[in-house]
C-alpha positions, 0 to 999 in steps of 0.5 A, a space after each residue: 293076091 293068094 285070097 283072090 285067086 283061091 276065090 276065082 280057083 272055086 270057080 274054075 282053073 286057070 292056066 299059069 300063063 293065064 293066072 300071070 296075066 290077070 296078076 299082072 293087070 290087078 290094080 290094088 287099090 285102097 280107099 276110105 271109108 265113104 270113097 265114091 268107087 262109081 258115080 251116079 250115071 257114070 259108066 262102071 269101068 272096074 270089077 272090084 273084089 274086096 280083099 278087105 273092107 266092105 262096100 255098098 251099091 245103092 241108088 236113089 229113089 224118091 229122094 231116098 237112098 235104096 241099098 241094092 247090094 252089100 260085098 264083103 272080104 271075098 267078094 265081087 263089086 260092080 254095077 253089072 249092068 253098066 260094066 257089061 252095056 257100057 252104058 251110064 247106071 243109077 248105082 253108086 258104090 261107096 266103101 262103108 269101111 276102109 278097103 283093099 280092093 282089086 281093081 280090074 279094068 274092064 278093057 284089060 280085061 277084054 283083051 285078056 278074053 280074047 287072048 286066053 280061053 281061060 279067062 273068057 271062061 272065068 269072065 262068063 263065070 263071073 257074069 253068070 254068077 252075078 245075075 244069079 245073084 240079081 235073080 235071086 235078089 229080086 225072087 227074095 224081095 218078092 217072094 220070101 217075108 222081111 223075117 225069112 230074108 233077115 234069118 237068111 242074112 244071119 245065116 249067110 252072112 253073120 257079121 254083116 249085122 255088126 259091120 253095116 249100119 242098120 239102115 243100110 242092112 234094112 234097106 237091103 232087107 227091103 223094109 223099115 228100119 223100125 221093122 227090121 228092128 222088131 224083126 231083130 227082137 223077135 229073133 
């Protein structure tokens, strides 16, 4: 768990009580490739982080299944927007390789926020870094060209290219899978 915790030490610093309590609530879990982690219109009880493997959020649309977000090793996965409301959410997160993940139950968690002011403190860490993430999604589909998001993939995330199928990486990208091919022969 040292992999989870030097990822949640970037963020901020946790007593050993703390620290202790959130190890003792983490749920490994592991699961295959095209495991359904949340359902469509069910509500997100876990906040996932991906000690390895890679999962999607994606939902349906017009019949078509839209790539929302891609989490690798290292990463957080949710539906935020149910996880926080508690309410049903159109996403659905699949595993696109076999994972280990770290499951964190929402109401463990809750009771560890009310318990330990560190941990509330990394649980608002973790939110607002996830709607920065939201808003810096929609600003790069609306403002940025199909060119300039796939130069920032490459530069962020390398081998996402080689781990995710090329329909799901156009997908995210917001464009065709033909256009993200033309983009890939240009670059």
């Amino acid at each position: 768990m040292e992999d989870f915790f030097n990822s949640i030490a970037q963020l901020t610093r946790l007593t050993d009580e703390g620290r202790d309590e959130l190890a003792a609530i983490i749920n490994i879990k592991k699961v295959n490739k095209g495991d359904i982690l949340v359902r469509e219109n069910t509500i997100c009880n876990y906040v996932y982080y991906i000690k390895q493997g890679l999962t999607r959020t994606f939902y349906y649309k017009d019949g078509k299944d839209v790539t929302d977000w891609i989490s690798m090793d290292g990463d957080f996965a949710t539906s935020i927007v149910s996880f926080i409301s508690r309410k049903p959410d159109r996403r659905i997160i699949e595993a696109l390789e076999n994972s280990t993940l770290y499951a964190l139950h929402h109401d463990k968690l809750e009771e560890l926020y009310s318990q330990y002011h560190d941990l509330e403190r990394l649980g608002r860490l973790l939110i607002n870094n996830g709607l920065i993430q939201m808003q810096q999604r929609f600003d790069d589909l609306h403002f940025t060209t199909a060119k300039e998001r796939y130069t920032q993939l490459m530069l962020t995330r390398p081998n996402l290219i080689q781990r995710v199928p090329l329909g799901h990486v156009a997908s995210f990208l917001g464009v065709t899978q033909e256009t993200l091919s033309r983009i890939r022969s240009q670059a």
